[in-house]
Biopython code that builds the backbone (N, CA, C, O; Angstrom):
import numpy as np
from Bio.PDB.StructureBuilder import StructureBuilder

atoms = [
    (1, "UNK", "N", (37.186, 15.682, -57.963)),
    (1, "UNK", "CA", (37.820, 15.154, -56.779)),
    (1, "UNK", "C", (37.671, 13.637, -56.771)),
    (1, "UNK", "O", (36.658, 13.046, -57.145)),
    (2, "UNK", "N", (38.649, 13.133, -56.363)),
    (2, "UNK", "CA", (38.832, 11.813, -55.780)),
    (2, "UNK", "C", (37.554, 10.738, -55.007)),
    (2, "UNK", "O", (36.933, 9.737, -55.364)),
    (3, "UNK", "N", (37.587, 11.322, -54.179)),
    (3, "UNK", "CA", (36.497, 10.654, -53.036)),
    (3, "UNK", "C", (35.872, 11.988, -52.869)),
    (3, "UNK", "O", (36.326, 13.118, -53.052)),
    (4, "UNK", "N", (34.245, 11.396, -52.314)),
    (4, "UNK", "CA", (33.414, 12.163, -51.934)),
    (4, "UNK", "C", (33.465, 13.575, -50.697)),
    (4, "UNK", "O", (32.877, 14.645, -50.541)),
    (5, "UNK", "N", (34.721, 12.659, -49.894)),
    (5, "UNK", "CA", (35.038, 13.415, -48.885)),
    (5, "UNK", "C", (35.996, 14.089, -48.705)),
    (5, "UNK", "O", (36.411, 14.498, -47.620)),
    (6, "UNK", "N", (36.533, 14.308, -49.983)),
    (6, "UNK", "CA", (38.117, 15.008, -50.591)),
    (6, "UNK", "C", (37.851, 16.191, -49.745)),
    (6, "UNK", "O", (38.030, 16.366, -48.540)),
    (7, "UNK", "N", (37.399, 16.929, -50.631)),
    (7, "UNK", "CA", (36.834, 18.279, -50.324)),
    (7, "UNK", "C", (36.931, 19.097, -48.659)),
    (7, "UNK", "O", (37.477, 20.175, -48.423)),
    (8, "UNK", "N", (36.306, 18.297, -47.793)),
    (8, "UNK", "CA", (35.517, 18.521, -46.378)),
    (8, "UNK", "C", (37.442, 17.676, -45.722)),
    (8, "UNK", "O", (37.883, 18.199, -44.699)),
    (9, "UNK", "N", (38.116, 16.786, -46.214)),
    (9, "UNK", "CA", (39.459, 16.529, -45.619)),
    (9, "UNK", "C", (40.590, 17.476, -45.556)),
    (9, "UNK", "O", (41.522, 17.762, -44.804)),
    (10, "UNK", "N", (39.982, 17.904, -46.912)),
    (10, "UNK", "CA", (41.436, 19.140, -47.315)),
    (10, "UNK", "C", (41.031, 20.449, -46.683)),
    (10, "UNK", "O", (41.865, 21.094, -46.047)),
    (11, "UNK", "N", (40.035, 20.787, -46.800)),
    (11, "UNK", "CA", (39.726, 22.124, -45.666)),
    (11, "UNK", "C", (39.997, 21.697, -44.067)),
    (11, "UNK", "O", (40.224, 22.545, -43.204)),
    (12, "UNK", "N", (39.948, 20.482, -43.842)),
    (12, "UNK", "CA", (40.127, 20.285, -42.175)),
    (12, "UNK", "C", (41.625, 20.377, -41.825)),
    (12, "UNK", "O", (42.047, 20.568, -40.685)),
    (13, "UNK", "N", (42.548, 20.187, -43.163)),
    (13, "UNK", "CA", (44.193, 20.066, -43.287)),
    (13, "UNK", "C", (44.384, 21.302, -43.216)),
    (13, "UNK", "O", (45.282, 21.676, -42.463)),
    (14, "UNK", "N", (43.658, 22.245, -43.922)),
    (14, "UNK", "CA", (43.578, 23.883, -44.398)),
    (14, "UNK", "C", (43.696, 24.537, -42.791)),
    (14, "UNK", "O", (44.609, 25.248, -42.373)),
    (15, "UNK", "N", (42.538, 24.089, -42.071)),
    (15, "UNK", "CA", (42.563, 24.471, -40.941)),
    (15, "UNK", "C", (43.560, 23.860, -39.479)),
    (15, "UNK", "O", (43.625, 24.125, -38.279)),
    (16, "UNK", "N", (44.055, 23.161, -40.194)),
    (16, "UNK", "CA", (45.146, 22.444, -39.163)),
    (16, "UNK", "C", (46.145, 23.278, -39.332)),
    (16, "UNK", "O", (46.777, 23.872, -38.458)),
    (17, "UNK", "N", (46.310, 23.322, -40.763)),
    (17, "UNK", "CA", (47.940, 24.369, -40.578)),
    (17, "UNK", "C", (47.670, 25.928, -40.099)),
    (17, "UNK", "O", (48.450, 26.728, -39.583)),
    (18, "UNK", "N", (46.363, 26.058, -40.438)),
    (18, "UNK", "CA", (46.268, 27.426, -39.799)),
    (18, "UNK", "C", (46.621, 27.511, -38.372)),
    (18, "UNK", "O", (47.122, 28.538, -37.913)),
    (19, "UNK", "N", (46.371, 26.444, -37.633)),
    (19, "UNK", "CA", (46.126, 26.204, -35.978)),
    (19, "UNK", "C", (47.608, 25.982, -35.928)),
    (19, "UNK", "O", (48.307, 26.746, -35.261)),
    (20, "UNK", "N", (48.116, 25.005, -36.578)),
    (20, "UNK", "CA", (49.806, 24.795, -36.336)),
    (20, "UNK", "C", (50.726, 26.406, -36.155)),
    (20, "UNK", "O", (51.376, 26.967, -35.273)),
    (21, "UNK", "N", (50.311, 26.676, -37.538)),
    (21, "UNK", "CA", (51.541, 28.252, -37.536)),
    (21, "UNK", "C", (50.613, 29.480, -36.517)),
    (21, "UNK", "O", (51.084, 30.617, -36.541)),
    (22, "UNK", "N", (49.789, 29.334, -35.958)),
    (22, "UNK", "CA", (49.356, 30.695, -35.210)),
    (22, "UNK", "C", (50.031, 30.981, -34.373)),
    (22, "UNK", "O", (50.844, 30.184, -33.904)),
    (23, "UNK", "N", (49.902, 32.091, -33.983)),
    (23, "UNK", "CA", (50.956, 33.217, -32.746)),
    (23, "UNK", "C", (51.038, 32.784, -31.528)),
    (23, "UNK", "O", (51.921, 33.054, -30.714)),
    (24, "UNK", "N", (49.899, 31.944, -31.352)),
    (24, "UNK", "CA", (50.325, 31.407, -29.954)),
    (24, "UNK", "C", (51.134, 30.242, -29.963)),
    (24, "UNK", "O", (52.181, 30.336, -29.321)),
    (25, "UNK", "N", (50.888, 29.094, -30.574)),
    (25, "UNK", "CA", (51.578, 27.935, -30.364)),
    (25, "UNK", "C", (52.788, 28.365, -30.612)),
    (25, "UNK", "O", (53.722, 28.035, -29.881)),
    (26, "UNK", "N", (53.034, 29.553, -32.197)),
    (26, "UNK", "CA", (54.891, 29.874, -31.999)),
    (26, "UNK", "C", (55.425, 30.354, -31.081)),
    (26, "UNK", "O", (56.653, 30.402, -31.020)),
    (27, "UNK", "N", (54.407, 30.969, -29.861)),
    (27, "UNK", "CA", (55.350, 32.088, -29.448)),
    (27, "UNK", "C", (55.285, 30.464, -28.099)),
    (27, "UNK", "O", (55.943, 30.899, -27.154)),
    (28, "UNK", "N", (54.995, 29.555, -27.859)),
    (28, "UNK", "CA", (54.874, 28.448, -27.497)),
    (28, "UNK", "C", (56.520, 28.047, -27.376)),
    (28, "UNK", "O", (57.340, 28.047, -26.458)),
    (29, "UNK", "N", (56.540, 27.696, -28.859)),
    (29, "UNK", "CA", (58.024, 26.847, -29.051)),
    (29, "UNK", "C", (58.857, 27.767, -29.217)),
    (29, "UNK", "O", (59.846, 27.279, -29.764)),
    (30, "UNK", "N", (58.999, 28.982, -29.013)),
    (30, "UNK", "CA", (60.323, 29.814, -28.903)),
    (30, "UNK", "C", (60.572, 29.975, -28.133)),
    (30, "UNK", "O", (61.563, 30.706, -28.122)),
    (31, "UNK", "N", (60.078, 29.571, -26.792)),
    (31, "UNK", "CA", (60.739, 29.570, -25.712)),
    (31, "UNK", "C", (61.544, 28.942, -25.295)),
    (31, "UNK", "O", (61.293, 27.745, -25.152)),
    (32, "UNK", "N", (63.169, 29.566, -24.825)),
    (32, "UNK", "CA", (64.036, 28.875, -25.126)),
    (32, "UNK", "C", (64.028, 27.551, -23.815)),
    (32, "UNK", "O", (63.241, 27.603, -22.870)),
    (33, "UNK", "N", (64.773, 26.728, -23.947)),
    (33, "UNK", "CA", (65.291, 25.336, -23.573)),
    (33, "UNK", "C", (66.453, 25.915, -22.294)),
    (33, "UNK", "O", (66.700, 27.073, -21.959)),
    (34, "UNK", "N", (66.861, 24.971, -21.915)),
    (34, "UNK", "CA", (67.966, 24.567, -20.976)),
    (34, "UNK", "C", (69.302, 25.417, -21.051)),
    (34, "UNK", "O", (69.909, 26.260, -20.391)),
    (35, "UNK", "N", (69.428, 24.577, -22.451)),
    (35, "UNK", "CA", (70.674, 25.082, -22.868)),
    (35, "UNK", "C", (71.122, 26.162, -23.908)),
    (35, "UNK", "O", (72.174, 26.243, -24.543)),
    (36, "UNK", "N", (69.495, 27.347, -23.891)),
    (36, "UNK", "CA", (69.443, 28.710, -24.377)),
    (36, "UNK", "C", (68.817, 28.520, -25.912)),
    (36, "UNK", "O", (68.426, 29.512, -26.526)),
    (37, "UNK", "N", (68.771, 27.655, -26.289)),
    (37, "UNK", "CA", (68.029, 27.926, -27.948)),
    (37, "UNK", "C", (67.148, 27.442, -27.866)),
    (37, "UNK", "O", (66.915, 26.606, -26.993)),
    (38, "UNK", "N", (66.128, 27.902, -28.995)),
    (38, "UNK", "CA", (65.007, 28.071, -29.405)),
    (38, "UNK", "C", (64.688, 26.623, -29.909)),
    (38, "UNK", "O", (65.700, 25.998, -30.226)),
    (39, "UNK", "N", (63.787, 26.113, -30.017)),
    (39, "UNK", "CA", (62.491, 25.154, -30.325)),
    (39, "UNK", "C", (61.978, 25.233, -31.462)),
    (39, "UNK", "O", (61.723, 24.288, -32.209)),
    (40, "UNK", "N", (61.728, 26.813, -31.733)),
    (40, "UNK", "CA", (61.188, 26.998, -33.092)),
    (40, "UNK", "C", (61.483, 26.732, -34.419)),
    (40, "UNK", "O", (60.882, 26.481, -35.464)),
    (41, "UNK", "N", (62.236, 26.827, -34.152)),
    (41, "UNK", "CA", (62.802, 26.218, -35.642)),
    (41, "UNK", "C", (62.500, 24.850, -36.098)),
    (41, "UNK", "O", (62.238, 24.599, -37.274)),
    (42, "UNK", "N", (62.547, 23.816, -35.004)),
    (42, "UNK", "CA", (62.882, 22.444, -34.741)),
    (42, "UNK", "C", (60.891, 22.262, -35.181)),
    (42, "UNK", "O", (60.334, 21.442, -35.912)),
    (43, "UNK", "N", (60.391, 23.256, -34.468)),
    (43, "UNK", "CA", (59.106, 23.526, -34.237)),
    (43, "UNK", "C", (58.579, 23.393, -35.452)),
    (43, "UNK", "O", (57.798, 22.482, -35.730)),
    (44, "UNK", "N", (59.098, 24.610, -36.573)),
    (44, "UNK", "CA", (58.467, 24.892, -37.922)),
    (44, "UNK", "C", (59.112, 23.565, -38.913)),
    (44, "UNK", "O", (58.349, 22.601, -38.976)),
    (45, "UNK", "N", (59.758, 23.500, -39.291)),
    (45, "UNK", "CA", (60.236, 22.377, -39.581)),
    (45, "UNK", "C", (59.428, 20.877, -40.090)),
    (45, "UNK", "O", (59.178, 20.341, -41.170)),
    (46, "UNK", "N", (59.117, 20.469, -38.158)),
    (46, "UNK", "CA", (58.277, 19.369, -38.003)),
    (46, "UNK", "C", (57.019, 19.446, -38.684)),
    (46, "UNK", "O", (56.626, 18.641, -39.529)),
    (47, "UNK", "N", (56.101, 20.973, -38.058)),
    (47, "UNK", "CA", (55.032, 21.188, -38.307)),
    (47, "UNK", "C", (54.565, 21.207, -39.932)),
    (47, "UNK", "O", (53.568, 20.666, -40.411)),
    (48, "UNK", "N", (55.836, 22.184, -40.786)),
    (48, "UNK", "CA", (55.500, 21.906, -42.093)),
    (48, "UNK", "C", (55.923, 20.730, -42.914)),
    (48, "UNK", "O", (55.571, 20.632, -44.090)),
    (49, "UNK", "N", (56.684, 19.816, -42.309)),
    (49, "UNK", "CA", (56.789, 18.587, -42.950)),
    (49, "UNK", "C", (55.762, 18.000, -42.645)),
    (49, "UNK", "O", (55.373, 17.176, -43.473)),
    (50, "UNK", "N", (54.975, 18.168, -41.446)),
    (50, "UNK", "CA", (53.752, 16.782, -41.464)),
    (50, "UNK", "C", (52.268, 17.584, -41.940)),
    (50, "UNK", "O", (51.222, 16.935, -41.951)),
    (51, "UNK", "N", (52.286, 18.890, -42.286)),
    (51, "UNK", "CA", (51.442, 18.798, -43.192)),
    (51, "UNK", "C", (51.729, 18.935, -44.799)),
    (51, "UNK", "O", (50.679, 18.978, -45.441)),
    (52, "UNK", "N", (52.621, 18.993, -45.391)),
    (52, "UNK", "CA", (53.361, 18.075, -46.576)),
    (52, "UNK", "C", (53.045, 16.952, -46.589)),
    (52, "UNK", "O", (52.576, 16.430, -47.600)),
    (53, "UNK", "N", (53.176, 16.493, -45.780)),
    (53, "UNK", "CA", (53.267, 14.598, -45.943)),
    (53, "UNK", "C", (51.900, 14.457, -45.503)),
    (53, "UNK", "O", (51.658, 13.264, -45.319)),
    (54, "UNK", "N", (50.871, 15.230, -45.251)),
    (54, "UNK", "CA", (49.064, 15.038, -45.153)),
    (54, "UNK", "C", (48.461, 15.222, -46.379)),
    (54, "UNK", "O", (47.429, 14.703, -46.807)),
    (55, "UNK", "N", (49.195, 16.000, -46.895)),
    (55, "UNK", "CA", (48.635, 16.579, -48.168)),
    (55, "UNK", "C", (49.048, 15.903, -49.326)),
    (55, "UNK", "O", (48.645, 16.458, -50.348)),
    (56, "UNK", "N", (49.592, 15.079, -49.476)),
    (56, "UNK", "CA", (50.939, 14.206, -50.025)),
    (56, "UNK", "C", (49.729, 13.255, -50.153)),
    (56, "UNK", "O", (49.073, 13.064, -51.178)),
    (57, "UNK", "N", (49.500, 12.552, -48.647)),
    (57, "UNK", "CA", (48.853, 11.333, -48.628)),
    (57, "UNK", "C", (47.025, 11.377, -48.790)),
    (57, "UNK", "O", (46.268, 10.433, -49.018)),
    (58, "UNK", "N", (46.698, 12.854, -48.574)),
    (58, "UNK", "CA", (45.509, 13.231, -49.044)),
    (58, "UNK", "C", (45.184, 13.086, -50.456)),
    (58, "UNK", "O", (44.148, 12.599, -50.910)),
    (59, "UNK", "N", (46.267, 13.602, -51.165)),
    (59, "UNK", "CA", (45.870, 13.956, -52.933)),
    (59, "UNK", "C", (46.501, 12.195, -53.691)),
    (59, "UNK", "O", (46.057, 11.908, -54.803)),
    (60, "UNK", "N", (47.256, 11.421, -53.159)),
    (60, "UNK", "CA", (48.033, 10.205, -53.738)),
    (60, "UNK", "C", (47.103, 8.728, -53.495)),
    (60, "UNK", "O", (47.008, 7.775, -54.268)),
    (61, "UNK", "N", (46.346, 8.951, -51.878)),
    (61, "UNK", "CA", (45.703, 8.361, -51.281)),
    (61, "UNK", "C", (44.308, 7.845, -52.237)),
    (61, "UNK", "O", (43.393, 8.634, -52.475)),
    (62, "UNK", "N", (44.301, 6.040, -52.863)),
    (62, "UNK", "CA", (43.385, 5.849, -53.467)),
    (62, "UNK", "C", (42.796, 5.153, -52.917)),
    (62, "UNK", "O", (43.321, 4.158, -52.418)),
    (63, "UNK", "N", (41.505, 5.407, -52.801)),
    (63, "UNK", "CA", (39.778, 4.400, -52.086)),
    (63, "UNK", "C", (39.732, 3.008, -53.164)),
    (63, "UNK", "O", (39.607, 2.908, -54.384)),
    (64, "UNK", "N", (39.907, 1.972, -52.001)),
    (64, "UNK", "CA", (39.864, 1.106, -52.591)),
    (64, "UNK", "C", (37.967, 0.433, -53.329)),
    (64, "UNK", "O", (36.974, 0.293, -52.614)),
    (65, "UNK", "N", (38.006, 0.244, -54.370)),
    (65, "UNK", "CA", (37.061, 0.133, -54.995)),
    (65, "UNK", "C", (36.969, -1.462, -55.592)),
    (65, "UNK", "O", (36.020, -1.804, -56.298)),
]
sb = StructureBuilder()
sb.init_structure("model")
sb.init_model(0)
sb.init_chain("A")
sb.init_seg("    ")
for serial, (resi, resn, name, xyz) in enumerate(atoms, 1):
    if name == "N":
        sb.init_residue(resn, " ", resi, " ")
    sb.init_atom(name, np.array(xyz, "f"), 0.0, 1.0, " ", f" {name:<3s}", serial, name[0])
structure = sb.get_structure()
């Protein structure tokens, strides 16, 4: 690993997406809007692009030395 604290970052990311996709927060954003559609989608989307782009900047991310 990279940095010392690789390890203990990427399990806290591990556990973020777990918390992102669980049953409650989805059943959260499927509730529909105003104008009858769903959230969720818009929901999953966001959620798995920004932990892509954590994990992206976790593993690319160099300690300056």
């Amino acid at each position: 690993m990279k940095t010392p604290r690789l390890k203990e970052r990427l399990v806290a990311l591990i556990v973020l997406a777990a918390l992102l996709f669980s049953p409650p927060l989805l059943l959260v954003a499927d509730r529909p809007s105003a104008t009858g559609l769903s959230w969720l989608p818009l929901y999953l989307f966001l959620a798995w692009g920004a932990v892509i782009a954590l994990t992206a900047w976790l593993m690319e991310h160099r300690p300056e030395e």
